[in-house]
C-alpha positions as CSV (number, residue, x, y, z in Angstrom):
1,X,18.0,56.8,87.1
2,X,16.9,57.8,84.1
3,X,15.2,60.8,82.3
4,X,14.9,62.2,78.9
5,X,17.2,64.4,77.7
6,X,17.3,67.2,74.7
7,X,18.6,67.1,71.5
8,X,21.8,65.0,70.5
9,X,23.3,65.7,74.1
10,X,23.9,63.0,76.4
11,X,22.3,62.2,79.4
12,X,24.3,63.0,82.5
13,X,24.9,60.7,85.2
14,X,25.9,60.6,89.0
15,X,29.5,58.8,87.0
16,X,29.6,62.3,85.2
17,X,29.3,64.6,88.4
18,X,32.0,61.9,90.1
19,X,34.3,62.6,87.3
20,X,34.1,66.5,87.2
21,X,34.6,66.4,91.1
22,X,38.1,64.2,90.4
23,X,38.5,66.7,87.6
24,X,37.9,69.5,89.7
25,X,40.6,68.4,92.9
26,X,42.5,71.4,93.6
27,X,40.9,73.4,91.2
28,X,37.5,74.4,92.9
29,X,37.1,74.9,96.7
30,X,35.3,72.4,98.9
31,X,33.3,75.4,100.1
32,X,31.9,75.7,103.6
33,X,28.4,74.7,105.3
34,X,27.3,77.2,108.0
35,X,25.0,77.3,110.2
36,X,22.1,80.0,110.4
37,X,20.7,80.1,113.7
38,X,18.3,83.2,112.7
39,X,16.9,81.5,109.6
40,X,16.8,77.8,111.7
41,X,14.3,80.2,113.7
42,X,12.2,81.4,111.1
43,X,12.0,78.2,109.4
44,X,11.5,75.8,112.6
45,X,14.3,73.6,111.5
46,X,18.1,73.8,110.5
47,X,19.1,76.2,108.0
48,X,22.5,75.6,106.6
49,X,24.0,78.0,104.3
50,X,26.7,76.7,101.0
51,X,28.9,79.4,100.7
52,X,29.5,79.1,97.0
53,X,29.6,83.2,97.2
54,X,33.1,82.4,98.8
55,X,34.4,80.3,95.9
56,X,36.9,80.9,93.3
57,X,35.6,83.8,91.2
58,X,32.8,84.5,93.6
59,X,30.3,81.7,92.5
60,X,29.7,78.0,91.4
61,X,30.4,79.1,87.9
62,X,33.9,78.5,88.0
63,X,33.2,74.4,88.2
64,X,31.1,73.6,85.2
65,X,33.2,75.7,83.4
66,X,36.9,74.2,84.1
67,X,34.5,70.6,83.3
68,X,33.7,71.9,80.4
69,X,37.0,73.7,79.5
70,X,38.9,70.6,80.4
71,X,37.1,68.3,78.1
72,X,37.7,69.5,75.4
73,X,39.9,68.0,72.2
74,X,43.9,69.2,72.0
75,X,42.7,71.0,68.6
76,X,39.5,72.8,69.9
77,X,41.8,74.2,72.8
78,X,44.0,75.2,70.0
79,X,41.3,77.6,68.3
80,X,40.3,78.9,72.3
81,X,37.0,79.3,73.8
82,X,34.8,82.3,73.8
83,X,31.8,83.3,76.0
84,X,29.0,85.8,76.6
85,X,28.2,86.9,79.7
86,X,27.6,90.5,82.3
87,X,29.5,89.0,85.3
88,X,30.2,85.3,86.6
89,X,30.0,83.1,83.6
90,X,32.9,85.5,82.4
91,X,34.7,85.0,85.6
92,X,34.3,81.3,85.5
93,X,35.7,81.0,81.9
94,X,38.6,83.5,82.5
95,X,39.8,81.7,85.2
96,X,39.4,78.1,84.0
97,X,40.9,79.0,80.5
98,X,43.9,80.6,82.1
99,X,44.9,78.1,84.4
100,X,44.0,75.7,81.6
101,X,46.4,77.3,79.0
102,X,43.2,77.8,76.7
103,X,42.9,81.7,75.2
104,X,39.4,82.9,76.2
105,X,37.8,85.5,74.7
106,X,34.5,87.1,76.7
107,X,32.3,89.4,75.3
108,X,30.8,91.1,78.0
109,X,27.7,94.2,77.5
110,X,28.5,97.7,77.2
111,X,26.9,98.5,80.7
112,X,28.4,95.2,82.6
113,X,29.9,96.7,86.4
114,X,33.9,97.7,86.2
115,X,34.4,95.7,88.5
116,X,33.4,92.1,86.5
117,X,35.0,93.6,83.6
118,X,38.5,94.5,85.4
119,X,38.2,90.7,87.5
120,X,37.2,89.0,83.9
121,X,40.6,90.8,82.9
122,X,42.7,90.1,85.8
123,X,41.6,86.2,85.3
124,X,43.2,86.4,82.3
125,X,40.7,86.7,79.5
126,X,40.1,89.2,76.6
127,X,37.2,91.4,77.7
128,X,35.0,92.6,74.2
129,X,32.2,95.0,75.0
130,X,29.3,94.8,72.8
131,X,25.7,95.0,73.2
132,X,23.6,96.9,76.3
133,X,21.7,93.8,76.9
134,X,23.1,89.9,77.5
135,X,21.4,88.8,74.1
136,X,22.9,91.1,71.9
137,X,26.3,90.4,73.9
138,X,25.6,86.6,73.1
139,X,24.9,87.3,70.0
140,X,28.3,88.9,69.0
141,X,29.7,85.9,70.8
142,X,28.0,83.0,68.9
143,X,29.0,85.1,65.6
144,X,32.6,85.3,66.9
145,X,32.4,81.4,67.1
146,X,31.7,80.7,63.9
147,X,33.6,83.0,62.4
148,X,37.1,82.0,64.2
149,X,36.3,78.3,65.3
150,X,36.4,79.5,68.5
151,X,34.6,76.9,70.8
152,X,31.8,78.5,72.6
153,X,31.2,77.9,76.6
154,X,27.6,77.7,77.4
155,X,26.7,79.3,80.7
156,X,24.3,76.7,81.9
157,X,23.0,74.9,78.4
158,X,25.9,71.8,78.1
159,X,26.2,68.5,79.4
160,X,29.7,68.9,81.2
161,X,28.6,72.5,82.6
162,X,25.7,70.8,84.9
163,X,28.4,68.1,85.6
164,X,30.3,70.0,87.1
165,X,27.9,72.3,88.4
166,X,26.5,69.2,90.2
167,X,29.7,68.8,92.5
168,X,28.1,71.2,94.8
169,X,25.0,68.5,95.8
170,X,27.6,65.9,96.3
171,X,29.6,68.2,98.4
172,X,26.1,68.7,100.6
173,X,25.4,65.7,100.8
174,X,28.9,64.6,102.4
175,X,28.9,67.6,104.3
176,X,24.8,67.4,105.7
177,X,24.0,63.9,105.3
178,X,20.8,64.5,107.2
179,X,20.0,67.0,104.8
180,X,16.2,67.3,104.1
181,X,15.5,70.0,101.7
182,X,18.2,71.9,99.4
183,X,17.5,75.0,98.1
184,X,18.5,76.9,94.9
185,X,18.4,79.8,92.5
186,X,17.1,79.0,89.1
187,X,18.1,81.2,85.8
188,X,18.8,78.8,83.0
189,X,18.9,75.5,85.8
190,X,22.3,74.5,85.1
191,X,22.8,74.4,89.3
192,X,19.7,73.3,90.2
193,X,20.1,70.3,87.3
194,X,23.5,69.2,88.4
195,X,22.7,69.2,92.0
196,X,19.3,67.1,91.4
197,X,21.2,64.5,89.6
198,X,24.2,64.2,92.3
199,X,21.1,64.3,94.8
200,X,18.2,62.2,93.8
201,X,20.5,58.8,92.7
202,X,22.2,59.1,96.0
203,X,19.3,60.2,98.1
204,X,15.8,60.3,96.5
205,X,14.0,61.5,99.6
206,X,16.0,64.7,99.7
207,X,13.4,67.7,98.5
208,X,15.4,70.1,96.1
209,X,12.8,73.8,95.3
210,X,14.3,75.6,92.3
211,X,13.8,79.3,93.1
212,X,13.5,82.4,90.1
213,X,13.1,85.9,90.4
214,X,9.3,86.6,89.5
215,X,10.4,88.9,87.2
216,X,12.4,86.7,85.1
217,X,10.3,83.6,85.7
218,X,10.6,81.2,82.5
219,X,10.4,77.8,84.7
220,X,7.1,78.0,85.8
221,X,5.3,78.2,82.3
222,X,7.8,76.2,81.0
223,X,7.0,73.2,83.0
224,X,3.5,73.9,82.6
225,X,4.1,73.7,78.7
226,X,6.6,70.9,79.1
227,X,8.8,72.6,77.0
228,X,11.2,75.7,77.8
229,X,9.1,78.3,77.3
230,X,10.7,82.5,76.9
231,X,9.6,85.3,79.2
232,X,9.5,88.6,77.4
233,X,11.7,91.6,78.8
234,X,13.0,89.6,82.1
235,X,13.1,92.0,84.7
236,X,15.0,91.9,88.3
237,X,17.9,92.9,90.3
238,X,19.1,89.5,90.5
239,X,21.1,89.3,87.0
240,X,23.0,85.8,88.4
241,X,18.9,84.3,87.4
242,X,18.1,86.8,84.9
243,X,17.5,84.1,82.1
244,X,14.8,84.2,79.6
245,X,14.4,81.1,78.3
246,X,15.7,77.7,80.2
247,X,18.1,75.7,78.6
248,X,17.0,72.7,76.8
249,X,19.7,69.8,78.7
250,X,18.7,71.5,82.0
251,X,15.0,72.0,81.4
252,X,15.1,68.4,81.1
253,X,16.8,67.1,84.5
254,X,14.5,69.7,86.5
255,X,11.6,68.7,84.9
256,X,12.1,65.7,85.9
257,X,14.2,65.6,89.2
258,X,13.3,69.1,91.0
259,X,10.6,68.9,93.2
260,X,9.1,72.3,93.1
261,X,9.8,75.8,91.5
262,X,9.2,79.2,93.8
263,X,9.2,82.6,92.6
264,X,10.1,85.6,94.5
265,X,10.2,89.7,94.0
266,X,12.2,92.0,94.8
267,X,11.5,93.3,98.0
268,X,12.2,89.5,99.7
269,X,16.0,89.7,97.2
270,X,16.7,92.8,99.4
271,X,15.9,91.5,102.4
272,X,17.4,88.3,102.0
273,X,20.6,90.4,101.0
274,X,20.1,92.3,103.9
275,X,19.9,89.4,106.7
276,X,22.8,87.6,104.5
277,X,24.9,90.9,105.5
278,X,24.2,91.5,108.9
279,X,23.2,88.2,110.4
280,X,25.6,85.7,108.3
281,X,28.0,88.2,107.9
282,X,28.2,86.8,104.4
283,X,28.5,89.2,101.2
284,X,26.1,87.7,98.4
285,X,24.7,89.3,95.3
286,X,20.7,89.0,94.8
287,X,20.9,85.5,92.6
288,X,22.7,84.1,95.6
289,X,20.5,85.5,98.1
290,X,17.2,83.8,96.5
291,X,17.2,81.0,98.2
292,X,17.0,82.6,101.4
293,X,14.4,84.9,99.9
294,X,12.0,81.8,99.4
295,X,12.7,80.7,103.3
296,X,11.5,84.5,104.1
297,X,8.8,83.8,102.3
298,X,7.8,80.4,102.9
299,X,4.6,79.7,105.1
300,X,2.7,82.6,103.7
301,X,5.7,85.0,104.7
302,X,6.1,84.0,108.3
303,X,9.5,82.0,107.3
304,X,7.5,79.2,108.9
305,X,5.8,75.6,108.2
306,X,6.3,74.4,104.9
307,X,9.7,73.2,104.4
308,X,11.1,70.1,105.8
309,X,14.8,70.2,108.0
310,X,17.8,70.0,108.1
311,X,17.5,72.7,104.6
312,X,20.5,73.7,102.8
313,X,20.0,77.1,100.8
314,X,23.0,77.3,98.1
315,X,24.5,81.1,98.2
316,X,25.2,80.9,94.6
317,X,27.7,83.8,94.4
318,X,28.9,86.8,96.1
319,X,30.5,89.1,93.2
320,X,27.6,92.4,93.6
321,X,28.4,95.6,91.9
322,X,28.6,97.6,95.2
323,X,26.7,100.8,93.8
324,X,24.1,97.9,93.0
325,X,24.7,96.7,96.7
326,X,24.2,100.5,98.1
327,X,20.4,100.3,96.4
328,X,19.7,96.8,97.5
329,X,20.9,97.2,101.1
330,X,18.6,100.5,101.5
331,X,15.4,98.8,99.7
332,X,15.7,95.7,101.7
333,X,15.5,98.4,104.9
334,X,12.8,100.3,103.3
335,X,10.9,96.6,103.1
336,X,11.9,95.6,106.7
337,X,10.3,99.2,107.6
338,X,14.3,100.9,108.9
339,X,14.0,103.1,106.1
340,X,11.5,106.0,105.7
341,X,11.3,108.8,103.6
342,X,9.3,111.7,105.0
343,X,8.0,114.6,103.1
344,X,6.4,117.8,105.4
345,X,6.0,121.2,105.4
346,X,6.8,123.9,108.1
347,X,7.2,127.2,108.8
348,X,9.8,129.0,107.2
349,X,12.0,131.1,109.5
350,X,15.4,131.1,111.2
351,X,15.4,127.3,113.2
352,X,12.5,126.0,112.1
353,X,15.2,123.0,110.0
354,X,17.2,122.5,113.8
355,X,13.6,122.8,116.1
356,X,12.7,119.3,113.3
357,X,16.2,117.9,113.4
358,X,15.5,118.0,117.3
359,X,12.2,116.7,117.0
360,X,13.7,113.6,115.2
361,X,17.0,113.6,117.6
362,X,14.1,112.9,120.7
363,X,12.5,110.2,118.6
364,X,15.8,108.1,118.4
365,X,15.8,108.4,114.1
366,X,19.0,108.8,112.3
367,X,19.0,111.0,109.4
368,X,20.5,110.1,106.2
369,X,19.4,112.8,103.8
370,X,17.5,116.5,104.3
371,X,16.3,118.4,100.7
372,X,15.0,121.7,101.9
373,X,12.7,123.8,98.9
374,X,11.9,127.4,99.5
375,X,10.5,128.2,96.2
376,X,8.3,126.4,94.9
377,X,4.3,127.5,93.3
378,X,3.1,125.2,95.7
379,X,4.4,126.9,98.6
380,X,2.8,129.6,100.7
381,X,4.7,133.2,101.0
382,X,6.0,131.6,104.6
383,X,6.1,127.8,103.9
384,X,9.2,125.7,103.1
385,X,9.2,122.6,102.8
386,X,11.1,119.3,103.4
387,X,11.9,115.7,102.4
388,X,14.0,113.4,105.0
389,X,15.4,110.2,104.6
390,X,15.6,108.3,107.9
391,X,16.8,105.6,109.0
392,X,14.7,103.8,112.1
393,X,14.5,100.6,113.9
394,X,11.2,99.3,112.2
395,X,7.5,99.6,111.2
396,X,6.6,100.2,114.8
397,X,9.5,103.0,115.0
398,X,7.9,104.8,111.7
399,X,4.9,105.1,113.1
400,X,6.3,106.4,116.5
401,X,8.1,109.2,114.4
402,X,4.9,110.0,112.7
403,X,3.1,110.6,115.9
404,X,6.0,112.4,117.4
405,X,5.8,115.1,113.8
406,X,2.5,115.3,113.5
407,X,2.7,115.9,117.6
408,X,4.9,118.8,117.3
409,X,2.5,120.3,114.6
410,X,4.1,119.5,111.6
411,X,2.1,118.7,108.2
412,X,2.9,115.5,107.3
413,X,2.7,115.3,103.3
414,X,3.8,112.5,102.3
């Protein structure tokens, strides 16, 4: 099959993803295939989930860049590798480099989670903080490169990266041979590339969606433009796809081997998180969650219609900050309606908090958080007032527990 590629790089072939998998034996989990029966509902069809959240590292990362690690020359190992990244790309390249003998040196940004710093550590790597944002940090990287000969690891933007990120469609395709539809997070398409290449030689029928964070979106204009195209100041939750600008080898393959490219926000990353959670039972950050935020959303939002079975939805990676995963998991219940926060005023006198604490208690809600104000120039001589967060059992719950205030005469504010 063939398809133009960018620059001086070469094309890569279904031979190339063959030899990274070889390459990869023992190195990279065959990760599992589950099942989803609540998503197979939603959709109409089977919905497997690729639990690359439970490979090495936490994510798909750590294949391209052993592939890439691995290739190259006895002298450029000499002079090690060096890499830019706030989380998994760091991860990947610790990890490959060490069990590679290769020193890797990973500049990460200022604000990146302890967590991926300490891991990035633990892997064996020498973490350099520099920057608050991932292009400064790349930055600082690329100048490190040239300045020590140091061979710098792409995250996504390399010929053997997508080789060996492609291992994962092959893997699919062994493991879900009746496989319809595969779908996958987008940030700079290094995934979605390499599985469309393994993919569409072996099985051109098979539907692959690429799927960004709206707020980070660079593929849609991009293929519009037919050339990668930046985003100013991308924006989202999901850092794993928090890419600016595609890469040019990538850009290429998708543009001309991905089906479709879907956006999604924020509010369908929590919930996706959310269901991943508690009806997987299968811890993913919000780049690995996308794909089943587009299956939320598909057929207008009723999870319903417009994508073809068996589907495959690629959990990319599972490494979440958890203070990240504390604000996700109560904004994807605040979008599924199992979070509300209340805001009322009442009577201020000995029991008027425990009289609305029973009010609540009756209606079945579980509070979370009570701020009581007493002074306040907005306040009567006799008013206090009060903001609850709750947690309830959905949008037909809220509502129930606004009748049952506004029942028991309270003034509902906000």
């Amino acid at each position: 099959m063939n398809y133009r590629t960018a620059g001086s790089f070469p094309p890569v072939t279904l031979d190339d993803v063959r030899g990274a998998r070889k390459m990869l034996s023992g190195v990279a989990r065959v990760t599992a295939l589950e099942t989803s029966r609540h998503l197979s509902e939603l959709v109409g069809a089977p919905v497997l989930l690729k639990c690359e959240n439970l490979q090495r590292t936490g994510s798909f990362k750590l294949r391209g860049a052993y592939v890439r690690i691995a290739g190259l020359l006895p002298e450029e190992r000499a002079a090690g590798v060096v890499a830019a990244s706030a989380g998994n790309h760091a991860q990947g390249v610790a990890l490959a480099s060490s069990l590679l003998g290769v020193h890797a040196t990973v500049f990460m940004p200022k604000g990146a989670p302890l967590p991926k710093i300490s891991a990035t550590e633990e892997y064996g790597a020498e973490v350099r903080l520099y920057g608050q944002v991932v292009d400064e940090t790349l930055a600082a990287a690329q100048e490190y490169a040239a300045g020590t000969g140091a061979v710098f690891i792409h995250p996504f933007d390399h010929p053997d990266v997508i080789a060996g990120q492609g291992t994962v469609g092959l893997e699919i395709l062994e493991q879900c041979p009746e496989v319809r539809t595969i779908v996958v997070g987008m940030g700079g398409g290094g995934l979605a590339a390499g599985i469309a290449v393994a993919v569409k030689e072996l099985r051109p029928d098979v539907r692959i969606i690429g799927v960004q964070a709206a707020g980070s979106a660079a593929y849609p204009p991009s293929l519009a433009a037919g050339r990668p195209v930046a985003v100013e100041n991308p924006a989202t939750m999901a850092d794993g796809i928090r890419v600016g600008r595609p890469g040019d080898v990538p850009f290429a393959i998708v543009d001309e081997l991905v089906d479709e490219v879907r956006t999604v926000g924020e509010d369908a990353l929590s919930a996706a998180l959310l269901l991943c959670l508690e009806r997987a039972k299968l811890v993913v950050e919000p780049a690995g969650a996308s794909p089943v935020a587009a299956l939320l959303s598909a057929g207008g939002g009723t999870g319903a219609g417009d994508i073809e079975g068996p589907v495959v939805a690629v959990l990319s990676g599972g490494n979440v900050d958890p203070v990240l995963l504390q604000r996700v998991l109560r904004h994807g219940m605040a979008a599924q309606g199992r979070y509300l926060a209340v805001r009322l005023r009442l009577t201020d006198r000995p029991g008027a908090l425990a009289t609305l604490l029973g009010v609540l208690s009756a209606a079945d809600a579980n509070v979370l958080d009570v701020s009581h104000v007493r002074t306040d120039p907005r306040l009567g001589l006799a008013e206090a007032e009060v903001e609850l967060h709750l947690e309830t059992k959905g949008p037909a719950h809220c509502a129930e527990l606004g009748r049952a205030l506004r029942d028991a005469g309270y003034t509902v504010i906000d």
